[in-house]
C-alpha positions, 0 to 999 in steps of 0.5 A: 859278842857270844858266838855260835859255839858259846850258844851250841854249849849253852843249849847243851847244857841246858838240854843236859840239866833237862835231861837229868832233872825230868829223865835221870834223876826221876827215874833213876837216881830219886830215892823213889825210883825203885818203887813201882810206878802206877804208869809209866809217865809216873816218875815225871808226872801226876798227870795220869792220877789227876786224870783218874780222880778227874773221873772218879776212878781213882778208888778202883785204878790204885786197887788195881796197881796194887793188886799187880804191884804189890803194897806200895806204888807211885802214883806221881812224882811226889806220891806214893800209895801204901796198902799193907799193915806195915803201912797202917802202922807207920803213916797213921799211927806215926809222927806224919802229917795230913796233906793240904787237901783236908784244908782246902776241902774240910775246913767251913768258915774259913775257920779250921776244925780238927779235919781241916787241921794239918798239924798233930799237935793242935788237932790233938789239942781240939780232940782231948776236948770231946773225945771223953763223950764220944768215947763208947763207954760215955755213949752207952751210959748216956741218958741224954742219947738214950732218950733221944734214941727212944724218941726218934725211933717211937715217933719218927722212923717206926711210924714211918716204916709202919705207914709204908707197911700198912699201905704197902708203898715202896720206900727209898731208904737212902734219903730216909735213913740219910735223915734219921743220921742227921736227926740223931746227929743234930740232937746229940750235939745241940739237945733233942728240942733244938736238933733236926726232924728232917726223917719227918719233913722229907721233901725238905730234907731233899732241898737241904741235900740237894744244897749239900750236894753242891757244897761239897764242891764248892771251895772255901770261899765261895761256900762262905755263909752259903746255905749249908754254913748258915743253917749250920750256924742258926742251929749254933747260934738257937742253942746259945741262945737256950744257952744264955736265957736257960729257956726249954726248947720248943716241946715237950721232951728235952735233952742236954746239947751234949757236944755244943755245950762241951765245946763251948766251955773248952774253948771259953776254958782257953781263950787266951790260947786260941784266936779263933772267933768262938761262935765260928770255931764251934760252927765250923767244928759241928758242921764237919760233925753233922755232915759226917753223921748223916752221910756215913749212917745213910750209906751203911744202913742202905747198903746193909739193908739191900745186902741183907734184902739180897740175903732173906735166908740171912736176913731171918737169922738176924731176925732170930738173934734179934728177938732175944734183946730183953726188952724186945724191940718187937713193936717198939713205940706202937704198943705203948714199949718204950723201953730200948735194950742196953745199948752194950746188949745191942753191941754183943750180938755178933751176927749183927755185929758181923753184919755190920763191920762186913758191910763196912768192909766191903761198902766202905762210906768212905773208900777213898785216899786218906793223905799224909806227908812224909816227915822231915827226917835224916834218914827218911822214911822205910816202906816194904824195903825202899829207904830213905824216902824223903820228907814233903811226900804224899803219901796214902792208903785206901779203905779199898784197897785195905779191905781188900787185901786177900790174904786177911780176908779171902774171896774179898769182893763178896759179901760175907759175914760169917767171915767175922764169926769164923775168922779165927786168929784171922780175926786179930788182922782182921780187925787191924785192917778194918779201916772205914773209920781211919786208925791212929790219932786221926781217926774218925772221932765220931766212929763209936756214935755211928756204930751204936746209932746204925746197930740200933736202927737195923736192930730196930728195923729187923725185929719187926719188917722183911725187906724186899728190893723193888728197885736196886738200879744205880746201887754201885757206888760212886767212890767219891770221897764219900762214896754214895750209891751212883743212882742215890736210892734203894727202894725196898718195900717194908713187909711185917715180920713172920713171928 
């Protein structure tokens, strides 16, 4: 029979083995003990940033801990967030791996694509078979893109903000220009016939965002075949079917289905390798590529748009320096032009390109954490001094907090654009920190088309409308994982340009 001082001992113990496992080792002997904690329960607990991201405050409640802990802080037992080049250089551009999140959150019928993947080496596998025609030498010599960009500016977007014009109606740029992403998007991967024309059936286009809006936190199952994934697959499964007949779409302007058809055949080349059913690994990857094309040209373009609406002195500028692109995009599609500048010609305009990389910066269509897993390693990993961390640790940075690293870009919560024409030897850090695409092997793969795309719209839109602001409530964003205006609209009025 065990007596009472054998049960005093052994509750002793095992208040001991407690104490040193939740108190000692934590916060004392961890190899993460002496980096700063984000709060004081951040040794033992993740329970305070879990309680942030429950509220959507995460993006701006790490910004401030690290504006008073310097470049690395603890966020939870197990996680760290890192905002400094040194980290960039490490975590993104190292050997380290992404954390479970992207699988629960990216992958679409129950079928990964290269967001989803966790592990380098398949992702790497995947991106080599796309990467050539979305590389910014392949999309700026690209007849198929350049015809669709004719088109969805002749007969889409420049007779709609024409109309608005001429009847002087207030317009919401986010869902409008959230359209034209999708509408570009959709006609590079599957063929201008067989893409969207959302910018031209906008009350649809609010039901699909609507159901989009939903799905985004749905999990894997329960979004399984819902609307979004089978619009998507219809769309994949129309374009195999032109595929095999090798029929014309619908109308009389076509264009090659530019990504359907190299996947397609990249995954036919290697089958044998991969066990992924082909029809739903193709979908799967393209549905991440839709998403993404119409969220993040919606978002930049609306939030250039009021800066520049904010900024009319700036705003004529731009105008000035847009109206020496030959051919001139003054009247483009209403005067019977339809001849668009080299898309290379667009890109070297640097009051433009200012204009847009300081919206990024400062409107970042994606602000959130982006995390990694620390590698297994003898002798851990080193950040900012502290060694030996070890492997299986989350680990982060921002856009957020990156571009809002004082000493590269000063006065960082204003709006500036000039910062990028003035930069000096600035500029090389500059560039380094400019993150709303990711950086390293994981970087966005589409970051090319959307800066050729938005540069081409605002080009479009500047050459020939002034905007004003009529309605700016609920413009700050919600730093979501996609960050959108909280309030989901910009209403500006389109005015035609003073010659």
């Amino acid at each position: 029979m065990i007596s009472f001082v054998h049960l005093l001992l052994a509750l002793a113990f095992f208040l001991i083995y407690l104490a040193y496992r939740h108190i000692i080792s934590p916060f004392f002997l961890s190899p993460l003990s002496s980096i700063p904690n984000a709060h004081p329960t951040a040794p033992l607990s993740s329970r305070w940033i879990d309680r942030k991201r429950s509220k959507g405050t995460e993006v701006l409640a790490i910004y401030a801990q690290h504006q008073k802990h310097g470049p690395i802080v603890r966020l939870g037992p197990r996680e760290l967030s890192v905002n400094s080049l040194q980290g960039l250089r490490i975590i993104y551009t190292g050997a380290f791996e992404k954390d479970a999140f992207y699988n629960d959150v990216f992958v679409n019928f129950n079928v990964e694509n290269m967001v989803g993947m966790l592990h380098n080496a398949p992702h790497a596998h995947q991106k080599r078979m796309l990467s050539k025609i979305y590389s910014k030498s392949f999309l700026q010599q690209s007849a198929d893109l350049n015809s669709i960009s004719r088109h969805i500016l002749s007969e889409r977007l420049m007779p709609i903000l024409k109309k608005s014009s001429d009847s002087q109606e207030v317009v919401n740029v986010l869902p409008l220009f959230q359209a034209i992403g999708m509408d570009f998007t959709s006609s590079f991967l599957f063929g201008l016939g067989r893409g969207t024309k959302y910018s031209l059936k906008i009350p649809k286009w609010m039901v699909w965002l609507e159901e989009y809006e939903r799905f985004k936190y749905m999990s894997r199952d329960d979004r399984y075949m819902g609307f979004i994934e089978r619009w998507c697959l219809e769309l994949c499964e129309r374009a195999e079917v032109s595929r095999e007949d090798d029929t014309p779409p619908e109308g009389s302007l076509s264009t090659n289905a530019v990504v359907y058809e190299q996947l397609h055949q990249s995954l036919a080349a290697q089958k044998c390798e991969d066990n992924r059913p082909s029809n739903l690994a193709i979908a799967s990857e393209l549905l991440d590529h839709l998403v993404a094309g119409h969220e993040t040209t919606g978002i930049t373009v609306t939030y250039m748009m009021w800066e520049l609406s904010r900024n009319l002195e700036l705003q004529a500028e731009l105008r000035r320096e847009l109206l020496h692109l030959c051919p001139s995009l003054e009247n483009f599609g209403t005067d019977g032009a339809k001849s668009l500048p080299s898309p290379s010609a667009i890109d070297a305009l640097p009051l433009l390109d200012a204009v847009v990389r300081e919206t990024l910066r400062l409107h970042s269509p994606a602000p959130a954490q982006l995390p990694r897993v620390t590698p297994e390693t003898k002798n851990g990993t080193s950040l900012h001094g502290h060694n030996q961390i070890p492997g299986g640790v989350k680990i982060s940075s921002t856009a957020y907090s990156l571009h809002r690293i004082s000493e590269v870009f000063p006065n960082p919560l204003e709006w500036l654009p000039q910062r990028w024409l003035d930069a000096g030897e600035r500029i090389h850090d500059m560039r380094r920190l400019f993150w709303p695409f990711g950086s390293g092997g994981r970087m966005c793969l589409g970051s090319n088309f959307a800066l050729q795309e938005i540069k081409l719209v605002v080009a479009a839109v500047y050459s020939n409308y002034a905007t004003t602001i009529i309605d700016d409530e609920g413009i700050e964003q919600d730093y979501a994982f996609i960050s959108l205006p909280r309030g989901r609209k910009l209403m500006l009025k389109f005015t035609p340009a003073v010659k």
